[in-house]
C-alpha positions in Angstrom: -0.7 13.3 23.4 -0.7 17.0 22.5 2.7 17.3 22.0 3.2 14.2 19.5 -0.3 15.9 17.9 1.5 19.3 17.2 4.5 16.9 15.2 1.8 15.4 13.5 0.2 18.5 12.4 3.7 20.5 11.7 4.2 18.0 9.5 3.7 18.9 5.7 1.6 15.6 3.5 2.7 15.0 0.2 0.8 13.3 -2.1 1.5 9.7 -2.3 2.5 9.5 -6.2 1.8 5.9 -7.6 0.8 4.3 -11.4 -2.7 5.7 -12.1 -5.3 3.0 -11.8 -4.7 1.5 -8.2 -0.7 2.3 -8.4 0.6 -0.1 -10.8 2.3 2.4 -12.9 2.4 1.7 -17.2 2.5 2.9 -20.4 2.0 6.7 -19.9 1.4 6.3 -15.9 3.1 9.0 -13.4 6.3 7.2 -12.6 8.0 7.9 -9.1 11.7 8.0 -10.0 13.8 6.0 -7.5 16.4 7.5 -5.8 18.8 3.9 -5.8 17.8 2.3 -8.6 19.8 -0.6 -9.4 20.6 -0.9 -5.5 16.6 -1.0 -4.6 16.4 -3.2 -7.3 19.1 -6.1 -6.3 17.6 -5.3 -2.8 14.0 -6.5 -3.9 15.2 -9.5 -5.9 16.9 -10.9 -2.9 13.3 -11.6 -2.0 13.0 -14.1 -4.9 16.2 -16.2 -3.6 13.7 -18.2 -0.9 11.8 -19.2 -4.3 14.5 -19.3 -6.3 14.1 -23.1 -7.6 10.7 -22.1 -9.0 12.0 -18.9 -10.1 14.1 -20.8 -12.6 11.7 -23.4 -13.5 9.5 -20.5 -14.2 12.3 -19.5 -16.5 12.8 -21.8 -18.6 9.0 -22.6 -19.4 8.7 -19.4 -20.5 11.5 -19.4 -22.6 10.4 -22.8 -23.9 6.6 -21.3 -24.7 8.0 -18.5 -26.5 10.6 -20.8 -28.5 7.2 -22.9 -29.4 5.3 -19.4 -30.5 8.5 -18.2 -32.6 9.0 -21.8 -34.7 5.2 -21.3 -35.3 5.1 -18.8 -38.3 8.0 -20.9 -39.7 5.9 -24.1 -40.2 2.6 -22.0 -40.8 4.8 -21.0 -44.0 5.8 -24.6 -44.9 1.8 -25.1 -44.9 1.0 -22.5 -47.3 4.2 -23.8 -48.9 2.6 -27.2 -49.4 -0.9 -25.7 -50.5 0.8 -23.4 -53.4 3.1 -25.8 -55.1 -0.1 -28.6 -54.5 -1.9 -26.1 -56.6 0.9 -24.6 -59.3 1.6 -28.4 -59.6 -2.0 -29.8 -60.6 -1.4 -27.0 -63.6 1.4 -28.4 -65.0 1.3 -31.6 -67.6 2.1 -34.8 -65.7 4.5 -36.4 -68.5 7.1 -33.5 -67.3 9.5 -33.3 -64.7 10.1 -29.9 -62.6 13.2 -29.5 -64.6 11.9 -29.9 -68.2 9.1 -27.5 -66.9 11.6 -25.1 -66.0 13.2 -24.9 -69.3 9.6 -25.4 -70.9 8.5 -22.4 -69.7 12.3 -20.6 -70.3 11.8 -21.8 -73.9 8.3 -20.0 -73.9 9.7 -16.7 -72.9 8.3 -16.8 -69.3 12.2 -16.7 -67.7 10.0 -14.8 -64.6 7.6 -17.8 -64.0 10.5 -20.3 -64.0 12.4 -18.4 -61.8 9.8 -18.8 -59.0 9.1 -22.2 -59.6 13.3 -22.8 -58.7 13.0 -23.1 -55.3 9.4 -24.9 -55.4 9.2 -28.4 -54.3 7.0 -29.4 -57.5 5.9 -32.3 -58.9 4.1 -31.7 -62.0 0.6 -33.3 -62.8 0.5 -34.6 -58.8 -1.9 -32.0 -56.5 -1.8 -31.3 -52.9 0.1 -33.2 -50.6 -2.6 -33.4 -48.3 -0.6 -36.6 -46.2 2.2 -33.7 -46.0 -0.1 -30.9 -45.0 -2.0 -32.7 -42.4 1.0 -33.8 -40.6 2.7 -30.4 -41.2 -0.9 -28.8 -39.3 -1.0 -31.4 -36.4 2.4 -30.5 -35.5 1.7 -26.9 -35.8 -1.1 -27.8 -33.2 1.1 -29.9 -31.0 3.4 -26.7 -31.1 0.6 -24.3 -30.3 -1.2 -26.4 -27.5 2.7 -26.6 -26.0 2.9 -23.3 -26.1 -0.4 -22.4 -24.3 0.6 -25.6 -22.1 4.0 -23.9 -20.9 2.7 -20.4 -20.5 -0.1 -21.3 -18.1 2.2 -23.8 -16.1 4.6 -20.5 -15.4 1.8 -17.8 -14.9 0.9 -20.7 -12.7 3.9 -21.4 -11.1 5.2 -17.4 -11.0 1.9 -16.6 -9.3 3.3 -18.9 -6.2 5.9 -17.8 -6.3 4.9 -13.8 -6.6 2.4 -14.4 -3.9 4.5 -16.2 -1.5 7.3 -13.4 -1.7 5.2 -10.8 -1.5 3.6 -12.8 1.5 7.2 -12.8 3.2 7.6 -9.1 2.7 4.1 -8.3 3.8 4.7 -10.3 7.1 7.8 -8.6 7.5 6.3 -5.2 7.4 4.1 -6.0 10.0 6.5 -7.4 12.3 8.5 -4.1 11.8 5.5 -1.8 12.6 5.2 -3.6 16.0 8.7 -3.1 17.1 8.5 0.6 15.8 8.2 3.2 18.5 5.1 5.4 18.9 7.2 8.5 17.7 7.1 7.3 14.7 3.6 6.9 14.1 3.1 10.2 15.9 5.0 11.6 12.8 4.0 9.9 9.8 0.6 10.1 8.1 -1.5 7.3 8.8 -2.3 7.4 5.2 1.1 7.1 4.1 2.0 4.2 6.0 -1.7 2.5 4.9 -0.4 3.3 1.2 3.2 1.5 1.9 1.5 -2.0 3.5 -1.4 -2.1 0.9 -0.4 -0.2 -2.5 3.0 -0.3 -2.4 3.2 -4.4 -1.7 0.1 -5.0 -4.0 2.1 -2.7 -7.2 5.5 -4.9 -5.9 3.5 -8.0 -6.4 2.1 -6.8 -9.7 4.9 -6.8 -11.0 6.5 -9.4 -10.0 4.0 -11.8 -11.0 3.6 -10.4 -14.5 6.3 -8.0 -15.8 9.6 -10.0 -14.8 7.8 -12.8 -16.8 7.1 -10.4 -19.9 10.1 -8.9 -19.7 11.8 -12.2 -20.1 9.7 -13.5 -22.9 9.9 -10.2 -24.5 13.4 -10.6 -24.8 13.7 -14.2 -25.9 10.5 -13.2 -28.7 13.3 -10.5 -29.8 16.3 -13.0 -29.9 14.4 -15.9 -31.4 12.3 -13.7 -34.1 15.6 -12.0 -35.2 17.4 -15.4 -35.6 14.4 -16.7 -37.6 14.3 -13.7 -39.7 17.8 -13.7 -41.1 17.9 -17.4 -41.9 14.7 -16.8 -43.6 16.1 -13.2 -45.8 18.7 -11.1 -43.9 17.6 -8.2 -46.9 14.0 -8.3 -45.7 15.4 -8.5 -41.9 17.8 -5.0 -42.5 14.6 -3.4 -43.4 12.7 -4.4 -40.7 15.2 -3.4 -38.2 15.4 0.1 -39.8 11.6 0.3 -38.6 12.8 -0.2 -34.3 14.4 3.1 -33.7 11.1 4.8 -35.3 9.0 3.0 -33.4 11.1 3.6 -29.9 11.3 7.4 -30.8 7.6 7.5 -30.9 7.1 4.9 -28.0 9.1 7.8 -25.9 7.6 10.9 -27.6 4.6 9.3 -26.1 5.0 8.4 -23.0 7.2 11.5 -22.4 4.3 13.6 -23.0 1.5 11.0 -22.0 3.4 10.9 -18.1 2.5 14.6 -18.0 -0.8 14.3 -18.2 -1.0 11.5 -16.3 0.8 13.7 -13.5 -1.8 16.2 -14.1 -4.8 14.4 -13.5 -3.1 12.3 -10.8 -2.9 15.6 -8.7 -6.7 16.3 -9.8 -7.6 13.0 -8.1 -5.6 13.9 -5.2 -7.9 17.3 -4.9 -11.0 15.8 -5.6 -10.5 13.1 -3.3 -9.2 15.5 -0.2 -12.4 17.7 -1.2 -14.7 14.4 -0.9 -13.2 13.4 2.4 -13.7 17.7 3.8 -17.3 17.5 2.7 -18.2 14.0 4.1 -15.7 14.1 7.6 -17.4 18.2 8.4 -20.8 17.2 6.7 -22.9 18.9 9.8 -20.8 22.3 10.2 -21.4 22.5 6.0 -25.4 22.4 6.9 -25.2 23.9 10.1 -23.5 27.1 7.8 -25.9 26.3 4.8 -22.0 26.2 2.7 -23.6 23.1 1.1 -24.1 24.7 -2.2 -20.3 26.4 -2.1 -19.2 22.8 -1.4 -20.8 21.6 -4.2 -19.6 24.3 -6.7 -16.2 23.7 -5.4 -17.3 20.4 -6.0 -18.2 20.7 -9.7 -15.2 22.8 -10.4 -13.0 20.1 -9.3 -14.8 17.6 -11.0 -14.7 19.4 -14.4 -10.6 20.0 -14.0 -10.6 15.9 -12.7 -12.6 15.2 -16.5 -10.6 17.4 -18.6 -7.2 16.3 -17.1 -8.3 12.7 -17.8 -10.0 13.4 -21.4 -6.0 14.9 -21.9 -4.0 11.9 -20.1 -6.5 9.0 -22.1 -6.1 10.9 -25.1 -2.5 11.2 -25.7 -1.9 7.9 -24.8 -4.0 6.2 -26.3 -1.8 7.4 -29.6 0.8 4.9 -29.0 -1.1 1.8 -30.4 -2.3 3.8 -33.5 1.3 5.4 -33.8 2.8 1.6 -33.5 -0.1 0.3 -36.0 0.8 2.6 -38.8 5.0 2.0 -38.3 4.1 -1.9 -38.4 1.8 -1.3 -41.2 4.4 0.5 -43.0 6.8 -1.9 -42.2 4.4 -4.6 -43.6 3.9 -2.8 -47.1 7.4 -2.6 -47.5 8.4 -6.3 -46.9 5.4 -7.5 -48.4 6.6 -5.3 -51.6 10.5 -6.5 -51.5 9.2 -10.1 -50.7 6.9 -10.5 -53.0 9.4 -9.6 -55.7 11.6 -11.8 -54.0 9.0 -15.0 -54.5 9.0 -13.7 -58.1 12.1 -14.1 -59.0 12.8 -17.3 -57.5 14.6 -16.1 -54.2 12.2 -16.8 -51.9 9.3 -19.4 -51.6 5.5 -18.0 -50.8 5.6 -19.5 -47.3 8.9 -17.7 -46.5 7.4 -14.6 -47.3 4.3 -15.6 -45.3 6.5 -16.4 -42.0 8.6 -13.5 -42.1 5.6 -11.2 -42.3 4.8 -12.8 -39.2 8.2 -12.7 -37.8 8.7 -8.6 -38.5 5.0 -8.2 -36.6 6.2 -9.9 -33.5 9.5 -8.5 -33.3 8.1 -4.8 -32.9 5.9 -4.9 -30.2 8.4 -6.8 -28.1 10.2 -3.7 -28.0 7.6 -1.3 -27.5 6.7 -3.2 -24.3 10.3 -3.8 -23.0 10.1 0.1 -22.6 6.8 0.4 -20.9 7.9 -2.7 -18.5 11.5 -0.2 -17.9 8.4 2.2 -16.7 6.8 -0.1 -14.5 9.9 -1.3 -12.6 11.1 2.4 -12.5 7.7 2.6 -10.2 8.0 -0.8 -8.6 11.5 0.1 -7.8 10.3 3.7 -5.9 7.3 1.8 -4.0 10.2 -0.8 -2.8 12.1 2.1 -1.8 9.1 3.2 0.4 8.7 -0.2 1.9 12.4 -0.3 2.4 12.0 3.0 4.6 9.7 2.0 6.4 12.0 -1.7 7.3 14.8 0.4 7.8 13.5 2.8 10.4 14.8 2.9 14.1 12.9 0.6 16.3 12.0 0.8 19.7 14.8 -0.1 21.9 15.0 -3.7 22.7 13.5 -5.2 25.5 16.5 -6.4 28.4 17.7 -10.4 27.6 17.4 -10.9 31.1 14.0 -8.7 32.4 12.7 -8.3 35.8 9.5 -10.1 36.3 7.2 -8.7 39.6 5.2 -12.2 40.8 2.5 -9.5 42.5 2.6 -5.7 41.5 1.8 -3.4 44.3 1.4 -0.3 42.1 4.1 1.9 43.8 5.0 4.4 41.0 7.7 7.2 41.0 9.0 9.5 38.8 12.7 10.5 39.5 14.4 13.4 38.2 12.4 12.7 34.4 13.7 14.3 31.5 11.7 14.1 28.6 11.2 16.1 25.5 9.7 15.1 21.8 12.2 17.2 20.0 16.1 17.8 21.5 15.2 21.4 20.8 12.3 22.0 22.4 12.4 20.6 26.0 8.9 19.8 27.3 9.6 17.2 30.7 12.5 19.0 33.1 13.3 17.4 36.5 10.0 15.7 37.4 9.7 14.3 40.7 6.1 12.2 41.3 5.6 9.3 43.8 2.2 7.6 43.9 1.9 5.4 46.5 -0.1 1.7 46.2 -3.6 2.0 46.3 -3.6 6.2 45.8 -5.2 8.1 43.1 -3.4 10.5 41.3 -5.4 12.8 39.2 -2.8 15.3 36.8 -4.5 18.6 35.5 -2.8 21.6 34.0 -3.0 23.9 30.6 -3.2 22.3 27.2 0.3 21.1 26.4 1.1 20.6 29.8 2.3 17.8 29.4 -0.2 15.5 30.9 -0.5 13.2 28.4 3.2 12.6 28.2 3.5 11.2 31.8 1.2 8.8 30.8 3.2 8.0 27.3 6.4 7.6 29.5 5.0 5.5 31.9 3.7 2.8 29.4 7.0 3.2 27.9 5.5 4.5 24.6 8.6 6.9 24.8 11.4 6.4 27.3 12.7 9.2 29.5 15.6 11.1 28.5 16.9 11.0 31.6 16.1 10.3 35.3 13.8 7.1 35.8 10.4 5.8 36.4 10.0 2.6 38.8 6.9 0.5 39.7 7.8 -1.1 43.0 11.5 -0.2 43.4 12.2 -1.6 39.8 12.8 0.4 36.7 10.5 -0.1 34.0 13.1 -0.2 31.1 14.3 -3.4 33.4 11.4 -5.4 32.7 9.6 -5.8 29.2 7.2 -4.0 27.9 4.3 -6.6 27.6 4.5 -7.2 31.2 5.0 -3.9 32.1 1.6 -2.9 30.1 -0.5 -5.6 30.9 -0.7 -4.0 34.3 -2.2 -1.5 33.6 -5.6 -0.9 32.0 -6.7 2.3 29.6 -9.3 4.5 29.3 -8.7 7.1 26.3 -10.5 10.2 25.7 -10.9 8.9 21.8 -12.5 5.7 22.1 -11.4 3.0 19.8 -13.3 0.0 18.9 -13.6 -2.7 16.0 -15.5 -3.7 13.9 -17.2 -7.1 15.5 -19.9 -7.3 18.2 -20.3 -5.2 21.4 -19.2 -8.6 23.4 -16.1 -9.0 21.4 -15.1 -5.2 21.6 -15.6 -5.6 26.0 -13.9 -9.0 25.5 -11.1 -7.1 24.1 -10.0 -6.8 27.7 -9.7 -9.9 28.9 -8.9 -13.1 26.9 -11.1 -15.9 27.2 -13.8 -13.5 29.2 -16.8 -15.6 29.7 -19.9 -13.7 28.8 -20.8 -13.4 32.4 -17.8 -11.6 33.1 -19.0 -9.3 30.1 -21.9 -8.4 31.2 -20.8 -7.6 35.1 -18.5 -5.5 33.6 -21.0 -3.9 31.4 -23.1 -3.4 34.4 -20.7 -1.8 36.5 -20.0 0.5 33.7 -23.9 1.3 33.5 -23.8 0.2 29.7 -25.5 -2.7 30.2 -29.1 -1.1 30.0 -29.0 0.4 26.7 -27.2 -2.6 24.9 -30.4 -4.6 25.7 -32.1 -2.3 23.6 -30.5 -3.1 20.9 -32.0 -5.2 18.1 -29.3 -8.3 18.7 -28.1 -7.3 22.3 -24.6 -8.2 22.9 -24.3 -9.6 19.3 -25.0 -6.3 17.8 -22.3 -5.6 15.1 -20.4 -2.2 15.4 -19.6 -1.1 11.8 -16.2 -0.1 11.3 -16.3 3.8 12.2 -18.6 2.9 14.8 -20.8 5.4 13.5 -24.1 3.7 14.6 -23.3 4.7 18.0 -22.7 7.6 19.9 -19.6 9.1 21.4 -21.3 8.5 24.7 -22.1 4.8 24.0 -18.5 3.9 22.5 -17.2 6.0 25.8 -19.3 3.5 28.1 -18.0 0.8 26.2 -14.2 1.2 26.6 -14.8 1.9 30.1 -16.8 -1.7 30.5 -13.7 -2.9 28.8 -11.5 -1.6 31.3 -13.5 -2.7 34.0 -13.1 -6.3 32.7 -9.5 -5.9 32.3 -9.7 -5.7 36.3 -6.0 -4.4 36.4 -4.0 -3.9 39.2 -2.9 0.2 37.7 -5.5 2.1 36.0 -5.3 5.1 33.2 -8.0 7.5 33.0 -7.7 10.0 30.6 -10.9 11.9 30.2 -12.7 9.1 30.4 -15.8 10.8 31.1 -15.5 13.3 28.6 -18.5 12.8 26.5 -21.1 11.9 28.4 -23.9 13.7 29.8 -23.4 14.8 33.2 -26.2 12.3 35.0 -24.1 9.7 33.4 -20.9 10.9 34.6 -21.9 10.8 38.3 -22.9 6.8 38.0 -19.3 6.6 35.6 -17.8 8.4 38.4 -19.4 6.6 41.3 -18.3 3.3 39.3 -14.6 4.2 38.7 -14.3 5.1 42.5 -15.3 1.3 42.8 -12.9 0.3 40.3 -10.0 2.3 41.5 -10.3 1.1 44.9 -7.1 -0.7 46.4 -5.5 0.0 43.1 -2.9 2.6 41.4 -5.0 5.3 39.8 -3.8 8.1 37.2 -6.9 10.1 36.0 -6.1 13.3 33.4 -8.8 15.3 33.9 -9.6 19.2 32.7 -13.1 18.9 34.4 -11.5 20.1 37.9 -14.9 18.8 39.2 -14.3 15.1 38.8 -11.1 14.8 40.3 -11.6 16.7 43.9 -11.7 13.0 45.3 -8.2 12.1 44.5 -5.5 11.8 46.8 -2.7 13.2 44.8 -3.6 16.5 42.4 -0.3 17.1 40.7 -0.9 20.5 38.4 1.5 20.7 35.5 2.5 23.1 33.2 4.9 23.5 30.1 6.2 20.4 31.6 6.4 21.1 35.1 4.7 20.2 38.2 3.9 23.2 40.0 1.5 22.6 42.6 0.9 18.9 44.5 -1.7 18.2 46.9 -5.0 17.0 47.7 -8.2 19.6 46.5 -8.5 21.2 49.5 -4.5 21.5 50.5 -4.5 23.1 46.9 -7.5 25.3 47.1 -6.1 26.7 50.2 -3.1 28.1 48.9 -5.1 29.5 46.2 -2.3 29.2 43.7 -1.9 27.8 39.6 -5.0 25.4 41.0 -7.3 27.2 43.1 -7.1 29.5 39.7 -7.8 27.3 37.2 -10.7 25.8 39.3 -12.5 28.9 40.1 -12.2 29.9 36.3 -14.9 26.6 35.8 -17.5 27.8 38.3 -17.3 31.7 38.2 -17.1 32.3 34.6 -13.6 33.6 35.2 -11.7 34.3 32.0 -8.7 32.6 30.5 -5.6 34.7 28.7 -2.6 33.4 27.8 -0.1 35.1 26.9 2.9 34.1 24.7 5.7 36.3 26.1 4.5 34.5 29.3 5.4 31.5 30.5 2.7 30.8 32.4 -1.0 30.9 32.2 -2.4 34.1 33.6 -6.0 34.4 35.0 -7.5 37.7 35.0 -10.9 37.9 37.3 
């Protein structure tokens, strides 16, 4: 696949920008701005109409826990109010009433003192109501326990529902990555598609299962606290609300300068990380070069701008709470002054005073984190954008409503007139003609960049042909679907690719419901069966997930015994035997020829030696075939191949030249 490679590699990787700490975004976290705001937005929330009954029930018990919390304070302050005039009223003579108190204590020159006791529910001589308070606490309790009661039935209920949706969008995504086209995955970081399935979804699900939910109570703390605050003093309330905008101007200031940082020691992450990855993925050049000690200066340098960029980022902002603390604190000195004089002089009642003080510290911080929940959703809203890229990209062209289905494939294969090319700029494929014939073996060699691979990509219908058309047994394969098409044909890839599971499940892989008989013929024939009986557990013998406790060699052999399970009527080789040693190769070889027998063969090779057997050579290059024959046809015209094979057995150097269009071989 060496031209989908080059795409890859052209192809300039951005750093994935999400809320520090696992991409969840916050107070002071590097927000990705959206592009379509309010449209990504409606967009997402259409996900929420599936679960839209428990959406609302989730609704209203979170407005009816926070209406518990905000009438709260209010009886808390009908407590103290009980306790006080209990007290005040145990002072007083019991042969008076509150009204000749009142003008008792007017009489004594104490106007002040009778003034507060006005609005007092007093009975003089009688002490604390404690009937009153106890009935006046247990409800406070009742309203409390509600409180707590509804907030964990909707965390409760908003986690099924967060859960399910992200569940739906998360199914979704996979669905759409299986009807995307191999183009696309040839040009798009594997990374950043891993990032939009796991990060992306799990900050989208964040969110919704605990922002929309504080964002909601947030604003019905706001409303509620407000409401309670002017029927309790609408003097006491104006000051409090002259305290907001301060405390939003430095909530910004904060975050405004707190982002920054944030963005800083995001990228420090990013190079520390990419740094890690060099030294651990080229671990044997760095000793092989003794640059282990550069690495880890490099290291150390990295590592001190990573601590310094996140000393900065905690630093500043962590100064929002202390900021807030001193505003509130403020705030509460001031009421606590105006209110106190208030209570003095008879306009307000010691509870009152009590409540509000409670009201103007919940109304503030309501606020404060409305605007870091507006950051959140700002980088909720961008990772939904990324998912909705990825939903919204062009998928493979649909397979026919009414394919052709071959009862018994022959393996007759030809190319007609192909057209093919990666980019519409640069055409690679031009007027191929290629006819393998049932039972034949077709080996393709040529240059890197060829196009080798790409006959093989087209006739699996990874890509489809430009123009022209490929047929197996007179039909074309866009004609039939792709599942039938593919499970023809079985695959043998230079990078071997297994699982993480046992060495039976990984051969099993290519044939379903294999019985362990089958698994181990197949093992044998690929002559892989002696060393996994060597192993500790045999057969059951777990390969880790990088399969790094085998060799190349051993994970080669493996694939192969795969294929050979697979027992397919068209066969893919491409540089199958690639790495492993050359005794091994002969048996491999010796084995394949078995396999290949009676069956459609199409071995890339750039080992010349391995494919002199076959009984079509087709020699490409830059996307032509320029030579076809059988290995000694082709060595007698001593042409493109009889070059390229004598370069591998007489030392014969290799130049290419770029103003050439060919590869040149100078003896």
């Amino acid at each position: 696949m060496s031209q989908a490679n080059e795409q890859k590699n052209d192809q300039k990787k951005k750093p994935i920008r999400q809320g520090f700490g696992g991409g969840r975004g916050g107070v002071g976290a590097p927000i990705e701005k959206p592009r379509n705001f309010m449209g990504s937005l409606k967009r997402l929330l259409g996900y929420l109409k599936p679960q839209l009954i428990p959406l609302i029930i989730v609704i209203v018990f979170a407005v009816v826990s926070t209406i518990f919390m905000i009438i709260a304070p209010k009886m808390l302050g009908k407590a103290t109010n009980v306790l006080f005039e209990g007290i005040i009223g145990k002072m007083m003579p019991p042969n008076m009433t509150k009204d000749q108190a009142i003008e008792f204590l007017k009489f004594s020159g104490r106007d002040q003192i009778a003034q507060m006791l006005g609005p007092m529910n007093i009975v003089p001589g009688q002490g604390v109501n404690f009937s009153r308070l106890a009935t006046i606490l247990l409800t406070l309790l009742g309203v409390y326990a509600l409180s707590a009661f509804f907030n964990w039935l909707q965390q409760y209920l908003m986690a099924g529902v967060a859960q399910k949706t992200v569940y739906n969008l998360r199914k979704e995504v996979d669905e759409k990555l299986a009807r995307l086209p191999l183009k696309f995955y040839d040009s798009h970081p594997h990374g950043d598609l891993l990032s939009r399935v796991t990060n992306d979804i799990d900050n989208i699900g964040h969110t919704l299962q605990q922002t929309l939910v504080q964002l909601i109570t947030a604003v019905v703390t706001v409303i509620g606290v407000l409401i309670m605050m002017l029927t309790i003093s609408p003097l006491l309330t104006l000051i409090t609300l002259t305290v907001i905008p301060l405390a939003l101007l430095v909530t910004m200031f904060v975050i405004k300068h707190s982002q920054k940082q944030f963005e800083i020691q995001w990228d420090s992450t990013g190079e520390l990380n990419g740094h890690v990855e060099e030294s651990y993925t080229g671990f044997n050049v760095i000793k092989a070069f003794n640059k282990h000690w550069d690495m880890q200066k490099e290291f150390d340098e990295e590592n001190e701008r990573l601590r310094e960029a996140t000393f900065k980022a905690q630093f500043v902002s962590s100064l929002i709470r202390p900021f807030i603390g001193l505003i509130n604190n403020l705030n509460y000195v001031i009421v606590s002054v105006v209110g106190g004089l208030r209570v003095a002089n008879g306009v307000m009642t010691l509870g009152d005073i009590q409540a509000f003080i409670q009201y103007s510290r919940q109304f503030t911080m309501p606020i404060v984190q409305t605007s870091s929940i507006i950051n959140v959703l700002q980088s909720t809203v961008a990772s939904a954008e990324r998912v909705f890229e990825l939903l919204d990209e062009e998928e493979e062209i649909p397979d026919p409503e009414n394919p052709v289905v071959l009862d018994k494939v022959e393996g007759h294969v030809k190319f007609e007139n192909v057209y093919f090319s990666y980019e519409p700029q640069k055409p690679l494929i031009e007027n191929l003609n290629l006819e393998a014939k049932p039972g034949q073996s077709v080996a393709i060699v040529g240059p890197t960049g060829a196009g080798k691979t790409t006959l093989v990509n087209l006739l699996m219908r990874f890509y489809d042909v430009d123009a022209g058309r490929i047929t197996l047994d007179g039909v074309d394969i866009r004609q039939m679907r792709r599942a039938d098409l593919r499970k023809n044909f079985g695959m043998v890839l230079q990078d071997a690719w297994l699982f993480r599971g046992t060495i039976k499940d990984n051969i099993a892989y290519g044939k379903e419901g294999a019985t362990d008989e089958e698994i181990v013929k197949a093992a044998q024939a690929a002559y892989v069966d002696y060393f996994i009986r060597t192993l500790p557990k045999g057969y059951d013998t777990i390969i880790d997930e990088d399969a790094t406790n085998l060799s190349q060699g051993q994970r080669q052999l493996i694939t192969i015994a795969r294929a050979f399970l697979a027992n397919p009527p068209l066969l893919i080789l491409d540089e199958a035997t690639s790495s492993v040693d050359t005794r091994t190769e002969v048996l491999i070889q010796e084995a394949m020829n078995n396999l290949m027998e009676g069956r459609t063969s199409f071995v890339i090779a750039h080992r010349l030696s391995t494919i002199r057997n076959a009984d079509i050579i087709v020699v490409m290059n830059h996307g032509r075939v320029v030579e076809q024959g059988n290995h000694k046809e082709l060595m007698a015209k001593k042409g493109f191949y009889y070059d390229l094979y004598m370069s591998q057995f007489i030392g014969t150097d290799l130049e290419i030249k770029s103003s050439s269009d060919d590869i040149q071989i100078i003896s």
